[in-house]
VEXFIKE-23960 format. One record per residue: x, y, z of N, C-alpha, C in turn; residue number from 1. Coordinates in steps of 0.02 Angstrom, whole numbers, plus 32768, in hexadecimal, padded with zeros to 4 digits. Each point is the difference from the previous one (the first is absolute). Last residue first. Layout:
<nodes>
+------+------+------+-------+-------+-------+------+------+------+-----+
! n.c1 ! n.c2 ! n.c3 ! ca.c1 ! ca.c2 ! ca.c3 ! c.c1 ! c.c2 ! c.c3 !   k !
+------+------+------+-------+-------+-------+------+------+------+-----+
!    X !    Y !    Z !     X !     Y !     Z !    X !    Y !    Z ! NUM !
...
+------+------+------+-------+-------+-------+------+------+------+-----+
</nodes>
This chain:
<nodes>
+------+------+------+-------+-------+-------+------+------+------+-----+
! n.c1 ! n.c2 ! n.c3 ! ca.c1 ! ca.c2 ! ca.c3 ! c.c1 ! c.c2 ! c.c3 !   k !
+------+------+------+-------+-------+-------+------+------+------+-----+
! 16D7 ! 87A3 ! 2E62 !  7FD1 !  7FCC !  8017 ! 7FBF ! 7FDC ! 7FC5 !  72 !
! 80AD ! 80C3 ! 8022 !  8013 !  7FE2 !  7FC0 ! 7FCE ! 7F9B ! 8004 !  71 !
! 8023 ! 80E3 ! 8097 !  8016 !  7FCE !  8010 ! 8018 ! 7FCD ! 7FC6 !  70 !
! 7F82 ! 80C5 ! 7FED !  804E !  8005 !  800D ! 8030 ! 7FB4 ! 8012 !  69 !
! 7F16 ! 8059 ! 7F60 !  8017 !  7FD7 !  804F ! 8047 ! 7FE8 ! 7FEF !  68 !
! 7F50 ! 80C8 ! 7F86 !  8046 !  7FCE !  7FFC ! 800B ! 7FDA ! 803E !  67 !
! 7EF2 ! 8049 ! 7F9B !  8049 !  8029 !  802E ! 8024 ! 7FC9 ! 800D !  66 !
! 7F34 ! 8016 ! 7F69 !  8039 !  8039 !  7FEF ! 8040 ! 7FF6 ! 8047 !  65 !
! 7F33 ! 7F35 ! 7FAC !  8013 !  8039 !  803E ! 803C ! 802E ! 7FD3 !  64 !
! 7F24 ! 7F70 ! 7FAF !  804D !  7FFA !  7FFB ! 7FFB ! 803A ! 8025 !  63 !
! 7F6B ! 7F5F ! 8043 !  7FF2 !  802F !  7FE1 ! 8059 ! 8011 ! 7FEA !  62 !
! 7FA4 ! 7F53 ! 809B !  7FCD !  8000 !  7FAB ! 8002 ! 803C ! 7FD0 !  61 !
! 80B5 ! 7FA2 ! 80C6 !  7FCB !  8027 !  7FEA ! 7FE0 ! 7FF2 ! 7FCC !  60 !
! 8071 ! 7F2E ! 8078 !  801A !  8041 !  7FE6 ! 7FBA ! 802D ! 7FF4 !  59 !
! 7FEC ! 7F80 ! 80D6 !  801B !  7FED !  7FAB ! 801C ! 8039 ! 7FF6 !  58 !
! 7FD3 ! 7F9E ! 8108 !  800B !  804D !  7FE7 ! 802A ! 7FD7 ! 7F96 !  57 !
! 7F62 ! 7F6A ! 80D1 !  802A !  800F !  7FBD ! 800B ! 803B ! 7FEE !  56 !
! 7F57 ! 7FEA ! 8086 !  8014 !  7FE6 !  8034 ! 804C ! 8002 ! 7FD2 !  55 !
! 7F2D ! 8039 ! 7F88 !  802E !  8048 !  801F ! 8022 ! 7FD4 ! 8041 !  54 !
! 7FAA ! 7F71 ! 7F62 !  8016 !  8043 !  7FE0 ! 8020 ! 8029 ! 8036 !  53 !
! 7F7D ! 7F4E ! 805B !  803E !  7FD3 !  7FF4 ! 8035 ! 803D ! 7FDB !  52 !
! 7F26 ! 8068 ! 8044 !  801E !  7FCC !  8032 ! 8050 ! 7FE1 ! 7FF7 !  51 !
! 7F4E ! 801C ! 7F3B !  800F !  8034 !  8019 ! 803D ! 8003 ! 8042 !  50 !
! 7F8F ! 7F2E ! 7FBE !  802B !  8024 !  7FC7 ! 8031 ! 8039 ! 8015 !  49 !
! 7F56 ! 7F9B ! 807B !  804C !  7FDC !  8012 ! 8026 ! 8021 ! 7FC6 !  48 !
! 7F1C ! 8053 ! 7FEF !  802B !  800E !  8047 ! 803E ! 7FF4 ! 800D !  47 !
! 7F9A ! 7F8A ! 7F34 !  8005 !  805D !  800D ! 801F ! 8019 ! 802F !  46 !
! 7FB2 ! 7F27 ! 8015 !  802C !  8012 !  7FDB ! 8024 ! 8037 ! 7FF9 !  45 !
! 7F40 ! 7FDA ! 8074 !  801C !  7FE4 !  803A ! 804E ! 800F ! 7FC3 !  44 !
! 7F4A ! 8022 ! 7F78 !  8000 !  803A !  8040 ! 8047 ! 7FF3 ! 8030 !  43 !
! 7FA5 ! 7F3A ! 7F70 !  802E !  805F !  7FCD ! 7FF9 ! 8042 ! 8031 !  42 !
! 7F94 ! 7F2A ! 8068 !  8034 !  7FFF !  7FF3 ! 8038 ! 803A ! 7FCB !  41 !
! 7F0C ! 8018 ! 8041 !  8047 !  8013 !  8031 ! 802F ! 7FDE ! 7FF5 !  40 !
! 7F74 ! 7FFC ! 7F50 !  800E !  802C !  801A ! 8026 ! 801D ! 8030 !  39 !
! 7FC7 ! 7F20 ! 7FC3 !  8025 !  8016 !  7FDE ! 8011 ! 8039 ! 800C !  38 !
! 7F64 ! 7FA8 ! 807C !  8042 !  7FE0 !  800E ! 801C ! 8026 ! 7FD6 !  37 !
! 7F24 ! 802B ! 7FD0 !  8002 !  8021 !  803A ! 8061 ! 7FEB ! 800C !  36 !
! 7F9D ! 7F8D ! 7F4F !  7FF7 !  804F !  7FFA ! 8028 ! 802A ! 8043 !  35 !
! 7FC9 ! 7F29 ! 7FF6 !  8043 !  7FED !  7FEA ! 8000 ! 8062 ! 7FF0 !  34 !
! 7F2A ! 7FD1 ! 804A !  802E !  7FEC !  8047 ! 8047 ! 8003 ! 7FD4 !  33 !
! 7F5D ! 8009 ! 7F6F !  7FF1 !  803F !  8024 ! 8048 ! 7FF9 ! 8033 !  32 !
! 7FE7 ! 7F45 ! 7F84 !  8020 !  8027 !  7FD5 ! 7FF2 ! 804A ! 8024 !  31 !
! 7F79 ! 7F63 ! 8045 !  804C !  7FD9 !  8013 ! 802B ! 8038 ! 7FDF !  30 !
! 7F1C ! 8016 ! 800B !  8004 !  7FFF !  802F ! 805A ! 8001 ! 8016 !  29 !
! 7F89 ! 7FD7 ! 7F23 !  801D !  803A !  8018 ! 8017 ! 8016 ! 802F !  28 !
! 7FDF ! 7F1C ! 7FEC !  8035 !  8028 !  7FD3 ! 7FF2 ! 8037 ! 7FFC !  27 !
! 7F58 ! 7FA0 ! 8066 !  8031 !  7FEB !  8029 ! 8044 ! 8029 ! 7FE1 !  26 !
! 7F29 ! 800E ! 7F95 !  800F !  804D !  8024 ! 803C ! 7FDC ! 803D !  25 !
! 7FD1 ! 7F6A ! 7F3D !  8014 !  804B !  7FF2 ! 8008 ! 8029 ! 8033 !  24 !
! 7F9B ! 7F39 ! 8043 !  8045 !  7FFB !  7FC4 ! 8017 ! 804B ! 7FF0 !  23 !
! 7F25 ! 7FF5 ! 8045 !  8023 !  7FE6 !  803E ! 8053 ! 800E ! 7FEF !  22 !
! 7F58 ! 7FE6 ! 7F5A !  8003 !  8055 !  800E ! 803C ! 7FFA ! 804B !  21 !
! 7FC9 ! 7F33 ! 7F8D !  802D !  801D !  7FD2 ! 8004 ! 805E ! 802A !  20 !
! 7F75 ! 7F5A ! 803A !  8041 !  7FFA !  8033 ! 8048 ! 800F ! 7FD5 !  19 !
! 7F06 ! 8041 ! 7FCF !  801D !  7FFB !  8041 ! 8027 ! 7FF6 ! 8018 !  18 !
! 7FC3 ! 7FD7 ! 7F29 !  8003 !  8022 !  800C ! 8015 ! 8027 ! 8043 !  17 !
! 7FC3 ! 7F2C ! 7FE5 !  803C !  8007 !  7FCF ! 801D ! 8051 ! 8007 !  16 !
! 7F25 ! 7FB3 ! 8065 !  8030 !  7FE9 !  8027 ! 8045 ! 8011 ! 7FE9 !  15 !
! 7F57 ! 802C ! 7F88 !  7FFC !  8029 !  8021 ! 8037 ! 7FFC ! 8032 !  14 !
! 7FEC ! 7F6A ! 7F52 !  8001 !  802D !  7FDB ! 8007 ! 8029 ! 8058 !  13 !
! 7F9B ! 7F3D ! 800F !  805B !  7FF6 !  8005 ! 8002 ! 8048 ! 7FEA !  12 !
! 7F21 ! 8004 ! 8002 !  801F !  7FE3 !  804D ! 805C ! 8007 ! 7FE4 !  11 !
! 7F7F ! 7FF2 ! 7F44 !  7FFA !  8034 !  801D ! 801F ! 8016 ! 803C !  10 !
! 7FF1 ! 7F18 ! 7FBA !  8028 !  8021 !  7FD7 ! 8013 ! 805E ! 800D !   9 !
! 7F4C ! 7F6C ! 8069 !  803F !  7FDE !  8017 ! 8039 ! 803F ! 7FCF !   8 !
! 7F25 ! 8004 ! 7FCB !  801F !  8024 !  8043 ! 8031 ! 7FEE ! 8014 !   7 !
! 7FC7 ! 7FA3 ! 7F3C !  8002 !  8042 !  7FEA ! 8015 ! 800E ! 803E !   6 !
! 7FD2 ! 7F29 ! 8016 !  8038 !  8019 !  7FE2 ! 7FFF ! 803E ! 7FF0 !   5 !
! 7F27 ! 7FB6 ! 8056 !  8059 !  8003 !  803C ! 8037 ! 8004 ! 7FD3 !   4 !
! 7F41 ! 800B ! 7F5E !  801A !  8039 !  8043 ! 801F ! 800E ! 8024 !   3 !
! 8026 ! 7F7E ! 7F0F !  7FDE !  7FFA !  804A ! 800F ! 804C ! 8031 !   2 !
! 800B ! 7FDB ! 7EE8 !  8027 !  8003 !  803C ! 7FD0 ! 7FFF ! 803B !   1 !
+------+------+------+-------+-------+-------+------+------+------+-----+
</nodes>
């Protein structure tokens, strides 16, 4: 094997490497940021959750002991 081919070969290898490390920390980069959205979005949820519950009078979550007269 020739030298300029060995360096040549070496050369791509580092370069390969390089834009393989590039690659990766873009997608973590990307998946950090979908990190951060998701959160406040299940936050911004939650809130509307909560919010939308007590704006709605449900039934109790609990069984109640007392007769409504009304028959309501």
């Amino acid at each position: 094997m020739k030298l300029s081919r060995l360096v040549f070969i070496i050369a791509a290898v580092i370069v390969g490497v390089w834009l393989l490390g590039l690659l990766l920390k873009a997608a973590a980069w990307l998946i950090n940021g979908l990190v951060y959205i998701a959160a406040i979005i299940l936050i911004i949820g939650l809130i509307g959750r909560y919010l939308e519950k007590r704006r709605k009078p449900g039934k109790p979550t609990y069984k109640s002991n007392v007769i409504d007269i009304d028959g309501k």
